[in-house]
mmCIF file of the N, C-alpha and C atoms, coordinates in Angstrom:
data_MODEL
# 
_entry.id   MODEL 
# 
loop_
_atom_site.group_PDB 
_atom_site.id 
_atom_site.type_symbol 
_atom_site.label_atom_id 
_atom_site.label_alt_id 
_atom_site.label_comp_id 
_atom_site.label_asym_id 
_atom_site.label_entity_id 
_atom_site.label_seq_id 
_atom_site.pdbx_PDB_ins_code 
_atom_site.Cartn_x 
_atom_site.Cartn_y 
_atom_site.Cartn_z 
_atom_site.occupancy 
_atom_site.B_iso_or_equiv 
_atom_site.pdbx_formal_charge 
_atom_site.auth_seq_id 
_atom_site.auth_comp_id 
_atom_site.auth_asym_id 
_atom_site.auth_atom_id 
_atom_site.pdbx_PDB_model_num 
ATOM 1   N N  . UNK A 1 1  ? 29.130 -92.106 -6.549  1.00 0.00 ? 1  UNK A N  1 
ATOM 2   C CA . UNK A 1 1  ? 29.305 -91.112 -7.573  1.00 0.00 ? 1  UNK A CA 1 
ATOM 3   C C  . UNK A 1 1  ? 30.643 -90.407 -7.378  1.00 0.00 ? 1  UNK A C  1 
ATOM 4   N N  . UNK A 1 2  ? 31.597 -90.363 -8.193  1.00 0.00 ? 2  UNK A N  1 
ATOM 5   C CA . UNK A 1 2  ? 32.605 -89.509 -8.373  1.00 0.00 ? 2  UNK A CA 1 
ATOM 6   C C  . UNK A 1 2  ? 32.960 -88.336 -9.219  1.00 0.00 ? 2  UNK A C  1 
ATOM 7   N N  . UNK A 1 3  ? 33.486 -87.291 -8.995  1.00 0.00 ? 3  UNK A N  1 
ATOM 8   C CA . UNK A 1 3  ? 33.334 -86.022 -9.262  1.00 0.00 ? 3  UNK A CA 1 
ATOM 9   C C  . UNK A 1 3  ? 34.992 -85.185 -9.244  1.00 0.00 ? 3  UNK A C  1 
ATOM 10  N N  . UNK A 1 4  ? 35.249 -84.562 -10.190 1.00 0.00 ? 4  UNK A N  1 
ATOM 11  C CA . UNK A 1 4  ? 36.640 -84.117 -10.140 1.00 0.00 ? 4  UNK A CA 1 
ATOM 12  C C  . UNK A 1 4  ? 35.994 -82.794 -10.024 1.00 0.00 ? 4  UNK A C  1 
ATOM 13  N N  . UNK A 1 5  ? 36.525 -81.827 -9.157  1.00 0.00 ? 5  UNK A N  1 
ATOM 14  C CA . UNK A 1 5  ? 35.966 -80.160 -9.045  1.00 0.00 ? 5  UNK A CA 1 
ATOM 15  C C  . UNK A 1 5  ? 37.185 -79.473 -9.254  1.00 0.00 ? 5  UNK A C  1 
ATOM 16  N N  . UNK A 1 6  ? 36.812 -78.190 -9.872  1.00 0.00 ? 6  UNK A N  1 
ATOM 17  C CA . UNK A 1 6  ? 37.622 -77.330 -10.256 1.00 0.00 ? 6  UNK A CA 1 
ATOM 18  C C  . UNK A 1 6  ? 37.347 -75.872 -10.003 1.00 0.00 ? 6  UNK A C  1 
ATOM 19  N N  . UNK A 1 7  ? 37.662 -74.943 -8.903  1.00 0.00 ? 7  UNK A N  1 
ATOM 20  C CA . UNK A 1 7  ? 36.591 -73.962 -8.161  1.00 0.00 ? 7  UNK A CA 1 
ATOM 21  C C  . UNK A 1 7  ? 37.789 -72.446 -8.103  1.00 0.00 ? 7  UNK A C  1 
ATOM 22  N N  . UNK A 1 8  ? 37.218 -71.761 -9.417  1.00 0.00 ? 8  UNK A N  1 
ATOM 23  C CA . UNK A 1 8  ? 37.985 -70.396 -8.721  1.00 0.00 ? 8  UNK A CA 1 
ATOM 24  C C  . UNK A 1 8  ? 37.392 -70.169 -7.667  1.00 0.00 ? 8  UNK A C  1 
ATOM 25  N N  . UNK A 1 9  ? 38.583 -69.593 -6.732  1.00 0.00 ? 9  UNK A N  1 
ATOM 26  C CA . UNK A 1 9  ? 38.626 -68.819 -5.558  1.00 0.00 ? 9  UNK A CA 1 
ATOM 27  C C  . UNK A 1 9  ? 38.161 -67.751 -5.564  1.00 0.00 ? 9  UNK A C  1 
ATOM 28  N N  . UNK A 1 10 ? 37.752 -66.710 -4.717  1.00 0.00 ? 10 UNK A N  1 
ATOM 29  C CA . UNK A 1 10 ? 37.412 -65.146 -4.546  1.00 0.00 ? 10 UNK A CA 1 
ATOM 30  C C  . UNK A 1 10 ? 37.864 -64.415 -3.463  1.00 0.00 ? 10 UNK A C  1 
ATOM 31  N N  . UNK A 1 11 ? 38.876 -63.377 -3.256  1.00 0.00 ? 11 UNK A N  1 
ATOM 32  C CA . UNK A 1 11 ? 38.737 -62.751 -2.438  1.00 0.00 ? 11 UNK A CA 1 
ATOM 33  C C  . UNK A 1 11 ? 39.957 -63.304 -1.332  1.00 0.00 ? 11 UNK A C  1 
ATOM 34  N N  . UNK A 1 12 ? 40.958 -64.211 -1.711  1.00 0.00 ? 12 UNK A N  1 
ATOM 35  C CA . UNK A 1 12 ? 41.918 -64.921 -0.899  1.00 0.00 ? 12 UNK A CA 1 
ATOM 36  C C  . UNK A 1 12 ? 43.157 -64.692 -1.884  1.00 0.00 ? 12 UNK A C  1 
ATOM 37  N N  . UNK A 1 13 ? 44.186 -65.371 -1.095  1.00 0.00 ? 13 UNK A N  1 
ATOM 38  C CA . UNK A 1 13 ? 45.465 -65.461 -1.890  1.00 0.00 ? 13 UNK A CA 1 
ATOM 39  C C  . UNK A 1 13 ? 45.251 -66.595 -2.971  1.00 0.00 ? 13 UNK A C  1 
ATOM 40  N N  . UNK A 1 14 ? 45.397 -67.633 -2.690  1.00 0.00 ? 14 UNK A N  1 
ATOM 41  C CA . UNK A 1 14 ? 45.189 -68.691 -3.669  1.00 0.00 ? 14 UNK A CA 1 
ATOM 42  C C  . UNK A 1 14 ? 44.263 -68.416 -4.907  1.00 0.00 ? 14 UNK A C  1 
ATOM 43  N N  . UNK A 1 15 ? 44.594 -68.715 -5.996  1.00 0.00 ? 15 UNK A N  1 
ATOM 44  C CA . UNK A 1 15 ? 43.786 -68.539 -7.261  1.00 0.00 ? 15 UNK A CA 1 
ATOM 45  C C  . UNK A 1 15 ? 42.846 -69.302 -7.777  1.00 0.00 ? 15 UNK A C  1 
ATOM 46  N N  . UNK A 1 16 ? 42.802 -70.837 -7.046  1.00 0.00 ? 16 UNK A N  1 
ATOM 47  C CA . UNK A 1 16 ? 41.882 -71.620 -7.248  1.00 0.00 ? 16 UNK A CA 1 
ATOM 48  C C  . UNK A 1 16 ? 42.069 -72.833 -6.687  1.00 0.00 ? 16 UNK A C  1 
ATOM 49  N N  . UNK A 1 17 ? 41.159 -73.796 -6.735  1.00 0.00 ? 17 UNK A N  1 
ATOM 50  C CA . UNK A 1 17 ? 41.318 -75.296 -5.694  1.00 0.00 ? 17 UNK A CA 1 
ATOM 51  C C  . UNK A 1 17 ? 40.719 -76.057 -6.513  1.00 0.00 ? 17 UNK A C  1 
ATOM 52  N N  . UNK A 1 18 ? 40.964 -77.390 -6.125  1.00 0.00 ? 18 UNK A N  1 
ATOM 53  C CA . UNK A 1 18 ? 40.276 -78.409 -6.882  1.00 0.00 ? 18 UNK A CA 1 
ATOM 54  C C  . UNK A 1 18 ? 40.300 -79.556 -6.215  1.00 0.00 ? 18 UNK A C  1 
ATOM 55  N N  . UNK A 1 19 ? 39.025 -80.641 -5.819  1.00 0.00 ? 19 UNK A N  1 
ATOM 56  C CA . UNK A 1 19 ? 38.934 -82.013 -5.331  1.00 0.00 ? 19 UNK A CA 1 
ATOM 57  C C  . UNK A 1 19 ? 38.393 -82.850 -6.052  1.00 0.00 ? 19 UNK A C  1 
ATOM 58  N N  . UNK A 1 20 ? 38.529 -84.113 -5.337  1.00 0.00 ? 20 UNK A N  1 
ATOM 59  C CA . UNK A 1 20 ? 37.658 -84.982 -5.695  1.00 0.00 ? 20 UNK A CA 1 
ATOM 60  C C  . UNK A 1 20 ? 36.373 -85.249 -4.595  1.00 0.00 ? 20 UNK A C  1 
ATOM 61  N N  . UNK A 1 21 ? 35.486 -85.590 -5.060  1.00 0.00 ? 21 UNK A N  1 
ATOM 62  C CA . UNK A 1 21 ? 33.821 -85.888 -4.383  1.00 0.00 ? 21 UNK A CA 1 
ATOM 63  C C  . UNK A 1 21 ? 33.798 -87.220 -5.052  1.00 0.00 ? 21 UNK A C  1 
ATOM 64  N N  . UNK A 1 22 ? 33.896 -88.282 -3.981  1.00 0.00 ? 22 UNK A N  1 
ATOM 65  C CA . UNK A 1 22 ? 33.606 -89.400 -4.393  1.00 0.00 ? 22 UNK A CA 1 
ATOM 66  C C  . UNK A 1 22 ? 32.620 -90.255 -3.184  1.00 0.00 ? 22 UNK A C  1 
ATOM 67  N N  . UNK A 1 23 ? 31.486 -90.191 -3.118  1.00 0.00 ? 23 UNK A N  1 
ATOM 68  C CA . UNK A 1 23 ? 30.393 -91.022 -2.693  1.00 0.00 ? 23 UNK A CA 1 
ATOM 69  C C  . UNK A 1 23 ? 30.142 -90.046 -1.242  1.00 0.00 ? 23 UNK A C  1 
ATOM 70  N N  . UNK A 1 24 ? 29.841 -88.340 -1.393  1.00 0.00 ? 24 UNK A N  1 
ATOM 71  C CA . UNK A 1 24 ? 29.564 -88.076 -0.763  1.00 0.00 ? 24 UNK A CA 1 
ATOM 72  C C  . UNK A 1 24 ? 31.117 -87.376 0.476   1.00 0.00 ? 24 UNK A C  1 
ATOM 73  N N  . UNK A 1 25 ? 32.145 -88.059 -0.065  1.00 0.00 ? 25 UNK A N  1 
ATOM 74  C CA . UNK A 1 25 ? 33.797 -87.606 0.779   1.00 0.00 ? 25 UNK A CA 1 
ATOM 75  C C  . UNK A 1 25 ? 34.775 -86.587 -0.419  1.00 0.00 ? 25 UNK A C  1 
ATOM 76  N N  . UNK A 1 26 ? 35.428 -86.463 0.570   1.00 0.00 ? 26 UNK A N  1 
ATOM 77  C CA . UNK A 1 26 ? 35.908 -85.236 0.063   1.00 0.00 ? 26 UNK A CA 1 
ATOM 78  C C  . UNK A 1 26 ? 37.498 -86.170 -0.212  1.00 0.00 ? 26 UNK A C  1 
ATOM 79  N N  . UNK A 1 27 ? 38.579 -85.876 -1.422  1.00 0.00 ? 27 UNK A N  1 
ATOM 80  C CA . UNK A 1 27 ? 39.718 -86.389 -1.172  1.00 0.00 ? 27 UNK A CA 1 
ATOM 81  C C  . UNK A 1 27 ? 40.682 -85.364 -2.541  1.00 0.00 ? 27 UNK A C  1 
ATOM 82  N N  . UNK A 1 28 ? 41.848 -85.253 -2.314  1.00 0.00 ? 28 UNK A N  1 
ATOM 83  C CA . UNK A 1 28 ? 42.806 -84.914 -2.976  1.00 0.00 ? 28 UNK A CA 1 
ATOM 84  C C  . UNK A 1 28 ? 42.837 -83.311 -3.369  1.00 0.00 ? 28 UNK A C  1 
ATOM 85  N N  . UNK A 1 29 ? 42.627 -82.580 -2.025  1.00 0.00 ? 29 UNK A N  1 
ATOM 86  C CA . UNK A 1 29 ? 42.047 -81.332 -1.997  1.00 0.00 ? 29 UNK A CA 1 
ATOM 87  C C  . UNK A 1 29 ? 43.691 -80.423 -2.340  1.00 0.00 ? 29 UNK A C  1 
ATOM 88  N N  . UNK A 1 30 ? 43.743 -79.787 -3.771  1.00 0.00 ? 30 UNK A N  1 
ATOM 89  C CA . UNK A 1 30 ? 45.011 -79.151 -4.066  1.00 0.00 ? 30 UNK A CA 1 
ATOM 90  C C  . UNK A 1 30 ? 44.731 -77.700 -4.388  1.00 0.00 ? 30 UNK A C  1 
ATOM 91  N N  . UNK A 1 31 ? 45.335 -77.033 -3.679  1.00 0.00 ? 31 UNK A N  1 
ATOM 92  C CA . UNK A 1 31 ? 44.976 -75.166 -4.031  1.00 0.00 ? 31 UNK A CA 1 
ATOM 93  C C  . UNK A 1 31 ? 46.022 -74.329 -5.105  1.00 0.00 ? 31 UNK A C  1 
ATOM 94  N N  . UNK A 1 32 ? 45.240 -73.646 -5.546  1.00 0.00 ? 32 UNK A N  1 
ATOM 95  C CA . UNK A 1 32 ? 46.694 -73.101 -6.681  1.00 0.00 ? 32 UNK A CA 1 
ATOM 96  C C  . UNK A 1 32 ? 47.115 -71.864 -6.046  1.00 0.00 ? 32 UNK A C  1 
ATOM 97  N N  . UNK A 1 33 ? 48.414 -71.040 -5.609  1.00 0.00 ? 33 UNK A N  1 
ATOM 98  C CA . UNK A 1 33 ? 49.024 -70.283 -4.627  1.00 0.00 ? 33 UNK A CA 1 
ATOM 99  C C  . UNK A 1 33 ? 48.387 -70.461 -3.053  1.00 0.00 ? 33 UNK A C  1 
ATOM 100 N N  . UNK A 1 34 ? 48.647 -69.129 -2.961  1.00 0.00 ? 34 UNK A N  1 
ATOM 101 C CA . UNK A 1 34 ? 48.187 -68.817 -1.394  1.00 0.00 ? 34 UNK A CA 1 
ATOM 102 C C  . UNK A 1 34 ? 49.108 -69.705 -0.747  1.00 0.00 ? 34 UNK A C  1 
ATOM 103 N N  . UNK A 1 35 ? 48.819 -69.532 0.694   1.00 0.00 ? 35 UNK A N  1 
ATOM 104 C CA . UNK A 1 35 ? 50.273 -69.845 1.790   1.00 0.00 ? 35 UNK A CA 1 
ATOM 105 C C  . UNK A 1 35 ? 49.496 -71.755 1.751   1.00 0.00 ? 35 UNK A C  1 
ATOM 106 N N  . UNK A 1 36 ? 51.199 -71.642 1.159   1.00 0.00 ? 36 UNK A N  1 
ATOM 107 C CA . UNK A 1 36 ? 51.490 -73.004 0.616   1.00 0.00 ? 36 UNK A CA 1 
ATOM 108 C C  . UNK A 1 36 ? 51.314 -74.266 1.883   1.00 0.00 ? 36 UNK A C  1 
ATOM 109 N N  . UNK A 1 37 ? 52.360 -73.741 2.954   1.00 0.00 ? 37 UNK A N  1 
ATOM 110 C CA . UNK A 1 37 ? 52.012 -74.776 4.317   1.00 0.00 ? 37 UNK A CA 1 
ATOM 111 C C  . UNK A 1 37 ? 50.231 -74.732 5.059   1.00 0.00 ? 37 UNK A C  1 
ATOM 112 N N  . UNK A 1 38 ? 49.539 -73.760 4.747   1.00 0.00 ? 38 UNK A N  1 
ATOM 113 C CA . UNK A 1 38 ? 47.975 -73.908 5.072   1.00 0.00 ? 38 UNK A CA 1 
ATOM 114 C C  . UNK A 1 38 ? 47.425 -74.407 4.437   1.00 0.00 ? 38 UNK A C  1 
ATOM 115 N N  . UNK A 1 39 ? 47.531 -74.047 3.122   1.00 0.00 ? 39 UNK A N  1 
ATOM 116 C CA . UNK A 1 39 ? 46.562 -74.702 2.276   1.00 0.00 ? 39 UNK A CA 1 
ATOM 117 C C  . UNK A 1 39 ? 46.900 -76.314 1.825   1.00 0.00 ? 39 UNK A C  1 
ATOM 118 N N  . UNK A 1 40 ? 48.268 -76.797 2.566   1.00 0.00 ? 40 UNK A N  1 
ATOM 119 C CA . UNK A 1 40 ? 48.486 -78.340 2.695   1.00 0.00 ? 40 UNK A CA 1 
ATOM 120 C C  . UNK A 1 40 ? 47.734 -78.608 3.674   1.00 0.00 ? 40 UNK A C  1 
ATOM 121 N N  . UNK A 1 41 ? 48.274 -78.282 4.861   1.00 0.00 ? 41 UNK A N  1 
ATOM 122 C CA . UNK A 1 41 ? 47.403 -78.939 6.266   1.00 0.00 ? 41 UNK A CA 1 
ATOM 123 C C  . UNK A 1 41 ? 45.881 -79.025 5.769   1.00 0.00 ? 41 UNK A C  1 
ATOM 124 N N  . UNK A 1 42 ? 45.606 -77.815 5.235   1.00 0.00 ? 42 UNK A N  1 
ATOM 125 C CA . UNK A 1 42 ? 43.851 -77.897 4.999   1.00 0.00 ? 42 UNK A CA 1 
ATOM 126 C C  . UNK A 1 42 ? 43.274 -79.311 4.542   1.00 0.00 ? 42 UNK A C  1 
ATOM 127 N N  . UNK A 1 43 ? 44.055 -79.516 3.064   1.00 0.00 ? 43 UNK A N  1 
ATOM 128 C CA . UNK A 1 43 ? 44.066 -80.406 1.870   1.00 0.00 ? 43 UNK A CA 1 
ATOM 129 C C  . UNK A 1 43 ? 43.956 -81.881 2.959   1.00 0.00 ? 43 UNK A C  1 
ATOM 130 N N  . UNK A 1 44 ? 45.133 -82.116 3.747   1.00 0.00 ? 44 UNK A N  1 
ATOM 131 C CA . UNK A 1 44 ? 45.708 -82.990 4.647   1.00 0.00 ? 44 UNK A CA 1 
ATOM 132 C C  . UNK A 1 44 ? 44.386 -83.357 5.456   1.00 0.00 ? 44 UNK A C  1 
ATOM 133 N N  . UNK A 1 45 ? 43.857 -82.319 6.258   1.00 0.00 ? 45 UNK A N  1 
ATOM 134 C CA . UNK A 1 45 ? 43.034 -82.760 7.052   1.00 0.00 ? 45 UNK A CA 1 
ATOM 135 C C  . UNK A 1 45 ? 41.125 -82.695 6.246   1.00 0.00 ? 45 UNK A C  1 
ATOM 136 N N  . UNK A 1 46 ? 41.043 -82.356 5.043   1.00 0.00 ? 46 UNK A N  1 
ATOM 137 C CA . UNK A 1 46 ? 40.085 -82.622 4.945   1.00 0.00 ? 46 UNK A CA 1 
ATOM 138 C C  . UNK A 1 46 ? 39.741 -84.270 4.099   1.00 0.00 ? 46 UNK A C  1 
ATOM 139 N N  . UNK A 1 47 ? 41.087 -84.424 3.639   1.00 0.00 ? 47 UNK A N  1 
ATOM 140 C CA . UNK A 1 47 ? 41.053 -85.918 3.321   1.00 0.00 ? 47 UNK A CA 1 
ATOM 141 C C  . UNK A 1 47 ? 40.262 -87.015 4.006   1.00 0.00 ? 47 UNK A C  1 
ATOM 142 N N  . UNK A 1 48 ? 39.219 -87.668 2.892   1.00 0.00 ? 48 UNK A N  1 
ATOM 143 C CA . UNK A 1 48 ? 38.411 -88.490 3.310   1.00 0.00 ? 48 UNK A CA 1 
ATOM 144 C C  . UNK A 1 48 ? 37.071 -88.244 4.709   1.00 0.00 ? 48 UNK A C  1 
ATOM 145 N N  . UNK A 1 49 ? 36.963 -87.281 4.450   1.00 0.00 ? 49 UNK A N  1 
ATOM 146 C CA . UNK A 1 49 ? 36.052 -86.768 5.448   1.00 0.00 ? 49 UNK A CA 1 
ATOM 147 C C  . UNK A 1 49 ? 35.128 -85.810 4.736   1.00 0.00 ? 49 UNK A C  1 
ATOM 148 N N  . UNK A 1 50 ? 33.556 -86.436 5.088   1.00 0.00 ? 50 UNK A N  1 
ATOM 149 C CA . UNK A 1 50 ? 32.412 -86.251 4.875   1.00 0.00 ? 50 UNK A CA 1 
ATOM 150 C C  . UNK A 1 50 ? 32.031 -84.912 4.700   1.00 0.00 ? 50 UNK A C  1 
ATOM 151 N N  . UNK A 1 51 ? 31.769 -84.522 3.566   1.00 0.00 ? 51 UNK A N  1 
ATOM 152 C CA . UNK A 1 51 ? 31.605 -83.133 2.246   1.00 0.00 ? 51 UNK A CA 1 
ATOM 153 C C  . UNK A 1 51 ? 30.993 -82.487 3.366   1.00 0.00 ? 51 UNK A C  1 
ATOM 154 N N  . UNK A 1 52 ? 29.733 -82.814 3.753   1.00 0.00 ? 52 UNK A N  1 
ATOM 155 C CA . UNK A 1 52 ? 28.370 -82.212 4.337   1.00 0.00 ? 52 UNK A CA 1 
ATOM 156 C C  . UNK A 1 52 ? 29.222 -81.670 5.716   1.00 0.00 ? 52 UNK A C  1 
ATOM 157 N N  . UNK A 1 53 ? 29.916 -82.447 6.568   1.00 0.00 ? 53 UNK A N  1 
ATOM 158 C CA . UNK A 1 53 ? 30.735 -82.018 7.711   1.00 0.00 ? 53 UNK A CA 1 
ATOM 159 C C  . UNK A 1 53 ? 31.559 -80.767 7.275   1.00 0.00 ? 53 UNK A C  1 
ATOM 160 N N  . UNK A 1 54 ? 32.485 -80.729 6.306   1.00 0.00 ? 54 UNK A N  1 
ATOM 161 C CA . UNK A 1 54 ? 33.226 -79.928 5.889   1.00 0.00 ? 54 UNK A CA 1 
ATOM 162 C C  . UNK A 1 54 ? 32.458 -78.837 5.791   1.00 0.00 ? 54 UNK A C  1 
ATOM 163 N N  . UNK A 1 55 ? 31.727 -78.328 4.916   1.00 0.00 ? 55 UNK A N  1 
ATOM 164 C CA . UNK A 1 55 ? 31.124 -77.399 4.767   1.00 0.00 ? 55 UNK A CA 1 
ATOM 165 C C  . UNK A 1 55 ? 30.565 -76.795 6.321   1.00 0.00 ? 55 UNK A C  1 
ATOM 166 N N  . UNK A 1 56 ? 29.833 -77.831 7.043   1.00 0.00 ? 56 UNK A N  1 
ATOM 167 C CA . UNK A 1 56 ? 29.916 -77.320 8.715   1.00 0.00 ? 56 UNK A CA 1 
ATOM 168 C C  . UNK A 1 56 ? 30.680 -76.555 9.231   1.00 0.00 ? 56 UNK A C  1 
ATOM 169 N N  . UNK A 1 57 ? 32.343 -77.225 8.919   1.00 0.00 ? 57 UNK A N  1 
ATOM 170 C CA . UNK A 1 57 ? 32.820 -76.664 10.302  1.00 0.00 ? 57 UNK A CA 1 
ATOM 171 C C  . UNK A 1 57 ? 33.822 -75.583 9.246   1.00 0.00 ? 57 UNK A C  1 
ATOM 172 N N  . UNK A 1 58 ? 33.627 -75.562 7.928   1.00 0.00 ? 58 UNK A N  1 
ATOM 173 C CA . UNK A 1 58 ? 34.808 -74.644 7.445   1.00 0.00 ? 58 UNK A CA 1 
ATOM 174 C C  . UNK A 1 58 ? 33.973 -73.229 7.143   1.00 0.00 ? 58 UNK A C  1 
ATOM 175 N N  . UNK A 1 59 ? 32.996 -73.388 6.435   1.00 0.00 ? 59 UNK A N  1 
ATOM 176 C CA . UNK A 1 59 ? 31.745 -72.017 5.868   1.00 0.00 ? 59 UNK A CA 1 
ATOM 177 C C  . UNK A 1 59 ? 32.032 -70.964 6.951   1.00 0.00 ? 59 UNK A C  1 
ATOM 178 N N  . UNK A 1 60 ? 32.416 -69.904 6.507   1.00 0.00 ? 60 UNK A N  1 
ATOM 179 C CA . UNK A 1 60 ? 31.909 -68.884 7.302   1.00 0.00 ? 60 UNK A CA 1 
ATOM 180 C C  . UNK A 1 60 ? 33.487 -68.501 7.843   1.00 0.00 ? 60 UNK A C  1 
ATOM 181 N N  . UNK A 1 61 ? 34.273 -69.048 7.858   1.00 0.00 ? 61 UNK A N  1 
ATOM 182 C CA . UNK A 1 61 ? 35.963 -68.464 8.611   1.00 0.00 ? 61 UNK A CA 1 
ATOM 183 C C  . UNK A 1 61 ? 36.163 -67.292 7.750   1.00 0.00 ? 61 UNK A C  1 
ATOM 184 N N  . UNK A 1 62 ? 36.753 -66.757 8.512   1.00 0.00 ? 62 UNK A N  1 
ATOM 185 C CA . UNK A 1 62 ? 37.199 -65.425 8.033   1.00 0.00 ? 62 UNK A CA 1 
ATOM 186 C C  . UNK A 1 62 ? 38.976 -65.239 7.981   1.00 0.00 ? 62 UNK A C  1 
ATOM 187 N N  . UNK A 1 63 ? 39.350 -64.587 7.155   1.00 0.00 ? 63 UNK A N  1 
ATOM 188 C CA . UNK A 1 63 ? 40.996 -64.452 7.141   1.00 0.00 ? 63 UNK A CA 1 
ATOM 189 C C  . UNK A 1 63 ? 40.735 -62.683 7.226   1.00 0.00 ? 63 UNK A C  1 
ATOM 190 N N  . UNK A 1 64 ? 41.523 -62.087 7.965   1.00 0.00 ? 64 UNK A N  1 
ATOM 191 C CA . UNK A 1 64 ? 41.741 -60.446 8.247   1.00 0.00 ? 64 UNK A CA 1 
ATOM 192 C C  . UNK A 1 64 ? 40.704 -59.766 7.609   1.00 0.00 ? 64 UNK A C  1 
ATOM 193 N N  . UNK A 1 65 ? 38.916 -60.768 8.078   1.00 0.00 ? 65 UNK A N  1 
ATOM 194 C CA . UNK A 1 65 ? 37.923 -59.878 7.834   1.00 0.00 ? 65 UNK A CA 1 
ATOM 195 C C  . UNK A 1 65 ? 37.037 -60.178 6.889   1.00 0.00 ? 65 UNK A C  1 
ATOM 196 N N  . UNK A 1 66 ? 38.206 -61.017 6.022   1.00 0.00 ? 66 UNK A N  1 
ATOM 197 C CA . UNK A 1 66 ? 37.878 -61.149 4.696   1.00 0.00 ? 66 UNK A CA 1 
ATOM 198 C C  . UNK A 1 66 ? 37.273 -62.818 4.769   1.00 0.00 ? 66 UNK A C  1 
ATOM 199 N N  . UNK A 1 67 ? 37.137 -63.194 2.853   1.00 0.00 ? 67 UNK A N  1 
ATOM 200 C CA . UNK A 1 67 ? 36.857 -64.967 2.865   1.00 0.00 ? 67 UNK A CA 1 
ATOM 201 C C  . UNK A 1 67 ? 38.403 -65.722 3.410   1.00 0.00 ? 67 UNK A C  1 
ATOM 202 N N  . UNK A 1 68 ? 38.605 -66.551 3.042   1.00 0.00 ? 68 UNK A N  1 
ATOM 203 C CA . UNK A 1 68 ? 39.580 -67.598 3.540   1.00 0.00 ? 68 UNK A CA 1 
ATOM 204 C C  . UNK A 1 68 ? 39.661 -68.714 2.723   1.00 0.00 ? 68 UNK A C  1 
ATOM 205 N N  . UNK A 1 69 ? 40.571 -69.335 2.993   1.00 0.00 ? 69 UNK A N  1 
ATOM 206 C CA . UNK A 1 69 ? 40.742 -70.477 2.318   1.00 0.00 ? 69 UNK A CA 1 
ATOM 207 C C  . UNK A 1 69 ? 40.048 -71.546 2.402   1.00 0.00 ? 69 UNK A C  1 
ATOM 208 N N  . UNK A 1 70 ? 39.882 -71.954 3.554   1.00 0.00 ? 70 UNK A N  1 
ATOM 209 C CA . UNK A 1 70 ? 38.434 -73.184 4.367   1.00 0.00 ? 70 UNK A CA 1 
ATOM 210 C C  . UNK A 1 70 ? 37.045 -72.510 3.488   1.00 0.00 ? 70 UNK A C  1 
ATOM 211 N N  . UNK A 1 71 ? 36.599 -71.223 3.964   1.00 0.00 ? 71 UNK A N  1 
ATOM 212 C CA . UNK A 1 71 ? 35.931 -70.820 3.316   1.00 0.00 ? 71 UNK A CA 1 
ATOM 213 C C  . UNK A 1 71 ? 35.393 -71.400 2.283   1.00 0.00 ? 71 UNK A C  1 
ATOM 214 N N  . UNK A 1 72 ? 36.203 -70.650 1.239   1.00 0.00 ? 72 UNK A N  1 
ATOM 215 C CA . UNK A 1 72 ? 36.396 -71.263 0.018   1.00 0.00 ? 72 UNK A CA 1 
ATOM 216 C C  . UNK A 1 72 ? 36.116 -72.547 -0.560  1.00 0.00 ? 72 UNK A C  1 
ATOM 217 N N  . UNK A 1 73 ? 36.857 -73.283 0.570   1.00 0.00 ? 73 UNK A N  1 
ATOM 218 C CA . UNK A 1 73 ? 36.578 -74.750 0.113   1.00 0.00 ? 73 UNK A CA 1 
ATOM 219 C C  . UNK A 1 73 ? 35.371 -75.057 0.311   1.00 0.00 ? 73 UNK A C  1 
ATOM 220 N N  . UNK A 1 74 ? 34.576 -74.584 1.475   1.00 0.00 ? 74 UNK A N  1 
ATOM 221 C CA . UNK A 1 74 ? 33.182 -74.903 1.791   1.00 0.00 ? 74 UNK A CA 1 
ATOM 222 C C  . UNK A 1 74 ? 32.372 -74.607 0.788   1.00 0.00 ? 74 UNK A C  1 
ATOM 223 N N  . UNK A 1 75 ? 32.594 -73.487 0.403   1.00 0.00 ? 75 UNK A N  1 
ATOM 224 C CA . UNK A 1 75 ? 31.506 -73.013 -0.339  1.00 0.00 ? 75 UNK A CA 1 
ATOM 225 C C  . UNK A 1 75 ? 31.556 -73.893 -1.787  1.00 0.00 ? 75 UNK A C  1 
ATOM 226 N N  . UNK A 1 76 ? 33.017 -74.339 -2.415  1.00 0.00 ? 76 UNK A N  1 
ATOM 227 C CA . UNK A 1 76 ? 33.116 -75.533 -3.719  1.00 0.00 ? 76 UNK A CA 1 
ATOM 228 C C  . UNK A 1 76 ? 32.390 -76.656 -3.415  1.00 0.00 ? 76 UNK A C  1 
ATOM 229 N N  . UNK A 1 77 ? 32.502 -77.103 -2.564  1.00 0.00 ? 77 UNK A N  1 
ATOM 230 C CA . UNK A 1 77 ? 31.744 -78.020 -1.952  1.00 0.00 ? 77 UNK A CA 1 
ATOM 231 C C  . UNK A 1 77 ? 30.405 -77.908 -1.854  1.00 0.00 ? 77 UNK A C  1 
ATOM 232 N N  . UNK A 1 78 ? 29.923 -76.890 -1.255  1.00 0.00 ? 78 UNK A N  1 
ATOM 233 C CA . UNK A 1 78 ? 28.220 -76.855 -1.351  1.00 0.00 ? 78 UNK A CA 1 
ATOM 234 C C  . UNK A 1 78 ? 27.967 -76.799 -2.433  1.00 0.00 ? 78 UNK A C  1 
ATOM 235 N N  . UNK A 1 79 ? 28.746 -76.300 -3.472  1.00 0.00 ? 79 UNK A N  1 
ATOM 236 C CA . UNK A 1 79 ? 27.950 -75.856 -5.139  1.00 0.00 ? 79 UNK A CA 1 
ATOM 237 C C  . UNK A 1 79 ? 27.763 -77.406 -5.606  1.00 0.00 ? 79 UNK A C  1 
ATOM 238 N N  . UNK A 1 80 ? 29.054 -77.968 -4.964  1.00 0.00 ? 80 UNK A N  1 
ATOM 239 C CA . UNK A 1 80 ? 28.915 -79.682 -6.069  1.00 0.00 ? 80 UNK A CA 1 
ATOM 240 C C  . UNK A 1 80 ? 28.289 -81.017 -5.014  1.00 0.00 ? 80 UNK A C  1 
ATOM 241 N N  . UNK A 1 81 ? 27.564 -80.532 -4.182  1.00 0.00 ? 81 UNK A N  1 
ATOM 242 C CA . UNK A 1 81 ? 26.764 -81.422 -3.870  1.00 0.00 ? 81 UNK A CA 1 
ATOM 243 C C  . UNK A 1 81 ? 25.636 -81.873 -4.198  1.00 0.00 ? 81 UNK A C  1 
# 
């Protein structure tokens, strides 16, 4: 099953993110603002690696207290599973 997502953000710099979900993996993870070199590496390293993992190890990070960008992504992810 493949899936194009499109996920305002809350509570971070970036204004919104968007992937693809294709058979359960995560791929082509692009954020709109927020710090441009993090939210690559993020994109970078969540490529092709298993939705259900992601949400593991990203849910719950905090940026100065607040949500985060990983965050964020976790939580797009749990909604479109």
């Amino acid at each position: 099953m493949e899936k194009h997502v499109e996920y305002k953000t809350s509570g971070v710099c970036s204004k919104a993110l968007e992937f693809d979900l294709i058979d359960g993996y995560v791929y082509n993870v692009r954020f709109k603002g927020g710090c441009k070199g993090n939210t690559a590496g993020l994109g970078a390293l969540a490529e092709g690696v298993k939705a259900e993992e992601l949400v593991k190890r990203l849910k719950g990070i905090k940026c100065q207290g607040n949500n985060s960008c990983p965050d964020q992504l976790a939580r797009a992810i749990e909604q479109n599973l």
